[in-house]
C-alpha positions in Angstrom: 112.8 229.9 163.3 110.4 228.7 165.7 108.7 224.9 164.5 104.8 225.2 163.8 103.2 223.6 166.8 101.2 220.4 166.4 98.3 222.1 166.9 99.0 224.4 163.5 99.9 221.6 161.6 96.6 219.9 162.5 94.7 222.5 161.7 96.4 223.3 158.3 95.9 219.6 157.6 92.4 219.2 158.6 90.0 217.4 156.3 87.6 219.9 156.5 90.5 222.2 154.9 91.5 219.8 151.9 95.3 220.3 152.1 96.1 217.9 149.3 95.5 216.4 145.7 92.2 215.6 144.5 91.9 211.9 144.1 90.9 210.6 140.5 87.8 208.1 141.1 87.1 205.3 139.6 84.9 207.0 137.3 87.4 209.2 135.7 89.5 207.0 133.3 86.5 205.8 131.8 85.1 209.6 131.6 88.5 210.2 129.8 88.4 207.7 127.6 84.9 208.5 126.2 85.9 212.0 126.4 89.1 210.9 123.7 86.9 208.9 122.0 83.9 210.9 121.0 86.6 213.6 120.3 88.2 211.3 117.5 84.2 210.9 116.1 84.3 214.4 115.6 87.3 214.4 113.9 88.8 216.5 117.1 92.9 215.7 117.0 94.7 214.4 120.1 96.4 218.8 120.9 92.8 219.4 121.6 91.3 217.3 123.8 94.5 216.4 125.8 94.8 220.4 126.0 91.3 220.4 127.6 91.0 217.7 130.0 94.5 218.5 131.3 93.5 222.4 132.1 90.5 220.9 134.0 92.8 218.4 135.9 94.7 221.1 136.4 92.1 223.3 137.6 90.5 220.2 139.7 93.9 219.7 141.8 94.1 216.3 140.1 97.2 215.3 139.0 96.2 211.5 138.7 93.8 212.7 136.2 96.7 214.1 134.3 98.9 210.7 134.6 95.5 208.9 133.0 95.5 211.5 130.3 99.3 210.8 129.2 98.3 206.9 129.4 95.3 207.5 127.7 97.3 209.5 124.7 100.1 207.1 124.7 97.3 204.2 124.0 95.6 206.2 121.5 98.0 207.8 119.3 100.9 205.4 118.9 102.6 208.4 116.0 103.3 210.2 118.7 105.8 209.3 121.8 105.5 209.3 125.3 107.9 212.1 125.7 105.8 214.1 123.4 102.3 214.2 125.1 104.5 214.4 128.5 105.6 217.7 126.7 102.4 218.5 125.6 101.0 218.4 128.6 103.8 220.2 131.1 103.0 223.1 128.6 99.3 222.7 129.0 99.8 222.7 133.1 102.7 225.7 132.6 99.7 228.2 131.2 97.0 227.4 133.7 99.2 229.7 135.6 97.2 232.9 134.1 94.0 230.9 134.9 94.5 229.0 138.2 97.6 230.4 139.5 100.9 229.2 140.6 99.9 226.9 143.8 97.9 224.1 141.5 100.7 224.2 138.8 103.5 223.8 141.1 100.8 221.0 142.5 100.2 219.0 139.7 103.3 219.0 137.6 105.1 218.2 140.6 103.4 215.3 140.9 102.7 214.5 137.4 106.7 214.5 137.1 106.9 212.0 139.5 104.4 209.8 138.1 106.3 209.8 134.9 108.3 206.6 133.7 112.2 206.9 134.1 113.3 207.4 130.6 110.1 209.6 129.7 111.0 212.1 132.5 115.0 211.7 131.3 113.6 212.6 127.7 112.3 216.3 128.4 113.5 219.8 128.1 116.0 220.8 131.0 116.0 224.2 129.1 114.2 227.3 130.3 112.8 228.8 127.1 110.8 232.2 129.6 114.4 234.0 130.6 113.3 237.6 130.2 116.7 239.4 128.7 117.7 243.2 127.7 117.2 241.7 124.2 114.3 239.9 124.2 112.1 242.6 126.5 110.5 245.0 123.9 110.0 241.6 121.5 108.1 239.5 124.5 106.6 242.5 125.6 105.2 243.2 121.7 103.9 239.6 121.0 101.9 239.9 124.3 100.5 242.9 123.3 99.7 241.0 120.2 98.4 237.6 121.4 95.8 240.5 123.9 95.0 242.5 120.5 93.9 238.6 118.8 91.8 237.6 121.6 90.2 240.5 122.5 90.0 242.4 119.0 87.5 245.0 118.9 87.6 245.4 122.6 91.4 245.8 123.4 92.2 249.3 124.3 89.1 249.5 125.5 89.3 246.7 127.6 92.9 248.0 129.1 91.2 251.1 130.0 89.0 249.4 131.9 91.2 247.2 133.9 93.3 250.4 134.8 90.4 251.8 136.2 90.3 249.2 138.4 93.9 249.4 139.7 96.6 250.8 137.4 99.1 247.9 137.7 96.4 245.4 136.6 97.1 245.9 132.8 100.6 245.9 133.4 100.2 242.3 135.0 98.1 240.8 132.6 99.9 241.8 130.0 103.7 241.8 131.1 103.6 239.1 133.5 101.2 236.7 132.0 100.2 237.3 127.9 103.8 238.3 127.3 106.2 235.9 129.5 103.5 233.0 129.5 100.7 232.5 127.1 102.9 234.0 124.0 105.8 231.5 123.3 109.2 233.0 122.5 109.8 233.2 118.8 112.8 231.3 119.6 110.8 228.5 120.9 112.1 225.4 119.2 110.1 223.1 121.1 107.6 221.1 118.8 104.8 220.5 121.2 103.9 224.2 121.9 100.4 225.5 123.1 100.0 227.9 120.3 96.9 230.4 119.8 94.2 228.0 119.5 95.5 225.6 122.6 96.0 228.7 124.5 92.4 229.7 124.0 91.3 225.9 124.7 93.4 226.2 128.1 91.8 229.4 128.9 88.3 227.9 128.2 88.7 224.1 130.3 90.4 226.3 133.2 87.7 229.2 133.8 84.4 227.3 132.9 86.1 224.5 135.5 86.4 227.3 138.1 82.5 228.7 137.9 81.9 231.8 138.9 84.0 233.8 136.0 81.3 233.8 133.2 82.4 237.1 131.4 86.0 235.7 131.3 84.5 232.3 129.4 82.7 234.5 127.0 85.9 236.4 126.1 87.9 233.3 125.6 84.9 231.9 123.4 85.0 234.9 121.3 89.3 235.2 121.6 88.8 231.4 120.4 86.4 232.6 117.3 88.6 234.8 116.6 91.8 233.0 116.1 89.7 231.6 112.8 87.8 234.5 111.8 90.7 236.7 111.8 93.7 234.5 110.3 95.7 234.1 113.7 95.3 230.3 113.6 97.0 230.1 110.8 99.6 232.7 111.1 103.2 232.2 110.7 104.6 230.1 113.3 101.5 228.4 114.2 101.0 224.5 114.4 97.3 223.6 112.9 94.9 222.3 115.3 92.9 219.4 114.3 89.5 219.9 115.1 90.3 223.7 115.9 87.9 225.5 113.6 85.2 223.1 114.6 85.7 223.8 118.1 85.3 227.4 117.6 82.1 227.4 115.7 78.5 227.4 117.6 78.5 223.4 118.0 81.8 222.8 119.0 81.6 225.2 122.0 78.6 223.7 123.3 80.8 220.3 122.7 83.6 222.0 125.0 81.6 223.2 127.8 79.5 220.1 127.7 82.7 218.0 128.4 84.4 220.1 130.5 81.1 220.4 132.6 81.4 216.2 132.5 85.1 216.1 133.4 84.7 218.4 136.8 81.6 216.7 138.0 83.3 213.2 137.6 86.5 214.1 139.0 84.9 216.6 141.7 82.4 214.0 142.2 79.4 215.0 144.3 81.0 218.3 145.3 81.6 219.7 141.8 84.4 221.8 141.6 87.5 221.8 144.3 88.7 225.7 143.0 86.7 227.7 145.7 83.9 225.6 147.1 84.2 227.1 150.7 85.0 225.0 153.4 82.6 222.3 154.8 81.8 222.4 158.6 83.7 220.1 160.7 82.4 216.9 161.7 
């Protein structure tokens, strides 16, 4: 295979283009730590907020951010380990998939991996937990179907009706390849820092209001959010409570949310907000 001239590679590279990470200012460890901190004042637990300001790291390109957040967590929660929030976390990034896409995951886990001291990277899972089998198909596919159903009760048929409209496949996608293999866990899941139904909706939330542009899908994680409470889900067998969760889904904890997830793109996006699809910038 021919070599990509210099002349491609420039131009792939080119600032105007922003081929690589966002850089974490100055300004966002102290953003994080006030983030953290009024979290703890309203009695929001550490799942929570790390959840949150990890999505929007992840949607931000940011994996520095990220390493500040498992700092941050290690400093403030001393119950926990280091190999737990570094758990915690992967999971967090792993699920911004359905939200971001595969590029920025690959992006900032990659690097957040690298960041990680020796023996907490030697600490985590080497085992896949995702392997699709002939006997664990029609029970993956049925708990995605389930987790759609709790988010978008009331809606749900309807809704897949919709989507087929808009291209056949597209229900089989969401729900298949993303609410089914991804945002469900596996019943067999023995991990113990899992993204359950109420971080799931949290990552939804940080990712899409960091994006702009995808209002209706914010509302209907807001409302799959209320409804993880309203309808028992949260607490439904297999489910790891949330500190802070119920509070979060009520009328002043959503402003809360989008408040601080509004903060934490604007600090680490600085003057150009957010890096998901500003267009590119003539060149100098």
């Amino acid at each position: 295979m021919a070599k990509l001239s210099d002349a491609v590679k420039a131009l792939i590279n080119a600032s105007h283009a922003k081929p690589g990470y966002t850089r974490a200012s100055a300004q966002v460890q102290p953003a994080l730590a006030r983030f953290a901190g009024d979290a703890k004042e309203k009695k929001v637990g550490l799942p929570a907020w790390v959840t949150m300001s990890t999505a929007v790291s992840a949607t931000m390109n940011c994996p520095e951010a990220m390493n500040q957040i498992f700092h941050l967590a290690n400093s403030t929660s001393p119950q926990r380990t280091p190999a737990q929030n570094a758990e915690l976390i992967r999971e967090v990034g792993l699920k911004c998939i359905s939200f971001n896409g595969i590029p920025r995951t690959i992006n900032t886990l990659n690097a957040f991996y690298s960041s990680l001291p020796s023996d907490v990277a030697a600490a985590l899972s080497k085992t896949p937990t995702r392997e699709l089998t002939p006997d664990n198909l029609e029970t993956r596919n049925k708990d995605g179907l389930a987790l759609w159903d709790s988010v978008y009760l009331g809606f749900e048929r309807k809704l897949l009706d919709k989507l087929a409209q808009s291209h056949p496949d597209l229900p089989v996608h969401i729900i298949n390849g993303h609410y089914s293999n991804l945002l469900s866990n596996p019943r067999d899941q023995n991990k113990e820092e899992k993204v359950g139904r109420v971080l799931t909706s949290l990552v939804a939330i940080a990712c899409l209001r960091s994006q702009t542009g995808v209002g209706p899908q914010v509302v209907s994680h807001i409302f799959g959010l209320r409804k993880a409470y309203e309808n028992g889900d949260a607490s439904a067998k297999g489910e790891q409570p949330v500190e802070g969760g119920e509070w979060l889904a009520g009328e002043d904890g959503n402003m809360w949310m989008l408040e601080n997830v509004d903060n934490l793109v604007g600090v680490i996006g600085g003057s150009q907000g957010t890096t998901f699809a500003p267009g590119m910038r003539a060149k100098l």
